[in-house]
N, C-alpha and C positions, 0 to 999 in steps of 0.2 A: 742808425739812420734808417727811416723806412722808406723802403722801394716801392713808389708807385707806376712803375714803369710796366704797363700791359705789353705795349708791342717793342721788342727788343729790336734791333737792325742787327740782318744776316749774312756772313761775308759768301756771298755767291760764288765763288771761284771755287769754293770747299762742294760746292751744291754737285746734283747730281744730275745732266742732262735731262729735262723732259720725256725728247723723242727716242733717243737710247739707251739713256742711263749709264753714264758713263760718269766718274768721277772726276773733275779738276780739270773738264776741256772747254768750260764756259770763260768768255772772252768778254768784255765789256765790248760795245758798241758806239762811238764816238755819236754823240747827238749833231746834229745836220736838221733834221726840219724842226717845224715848232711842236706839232705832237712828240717828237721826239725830247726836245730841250724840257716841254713845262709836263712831261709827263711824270717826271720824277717828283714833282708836288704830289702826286698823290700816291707816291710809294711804289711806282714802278718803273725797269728803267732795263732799256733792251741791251741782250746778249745774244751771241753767236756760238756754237759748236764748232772747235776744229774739226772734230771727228766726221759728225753727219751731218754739216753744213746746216743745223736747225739754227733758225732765228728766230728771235719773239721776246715777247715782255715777260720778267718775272716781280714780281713784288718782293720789294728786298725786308720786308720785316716779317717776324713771327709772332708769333702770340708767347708768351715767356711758360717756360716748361711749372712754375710754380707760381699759377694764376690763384689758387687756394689762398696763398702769401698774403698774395698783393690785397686781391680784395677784403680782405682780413686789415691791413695797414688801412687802407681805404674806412673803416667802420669804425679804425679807431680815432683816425683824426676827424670823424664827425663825430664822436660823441666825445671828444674832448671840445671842439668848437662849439657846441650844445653846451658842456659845461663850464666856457668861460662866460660863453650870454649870457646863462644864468648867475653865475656870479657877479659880473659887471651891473646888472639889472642888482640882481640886492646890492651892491656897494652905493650903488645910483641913489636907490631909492632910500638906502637911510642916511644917505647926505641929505636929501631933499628936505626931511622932516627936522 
């Protein structure tokens, strides 16, 4: 199966505080206003610090550690779609005749 998945989703609670850098003290933040609810359409979504009470938005995706891959997968299923055109195009056209 080829993976064309650029931006993977990142389990934040693994993450490392921002303002201290602390591992596994980020808390999800229940959304309450509307920047909060539709923010998370675009990939970010607010957490809290037990530790040093930081709060703020992080972007919960990454870019995938083997982007080489992907876009690799990406070049081949265009030039396999290049090569059915062209074959559908000569099956086409020597039905036509």
């Amino acid at each position: 199966m080829l993976d064309l998945k650029i931006l993977r989703k990142r389990n934040i609670s693994f993450a490392n505080c921002p303002n201290c850098g602390v591992q596994f003290t980020l808390d999800r933040v229940k959304p309450e206003t509307f920047i909060q609810k539709y923010s998370k359409l675009i990939g970010f979504k607010e957490y809290h610090c037990r530790k040093c009470k930081w709060t703020g938005y992080l972007f919960i995706y990454k870019i995938t550690e083997d982007l080489k891959k992907v876009f690799l997968n990406y070049i081949i299923v265009i030039i396999i779609f290049v090569l059915l055109v062209i074959i559908l195009r000569a099956i086409l056209k020597s039905m036509v005749k």
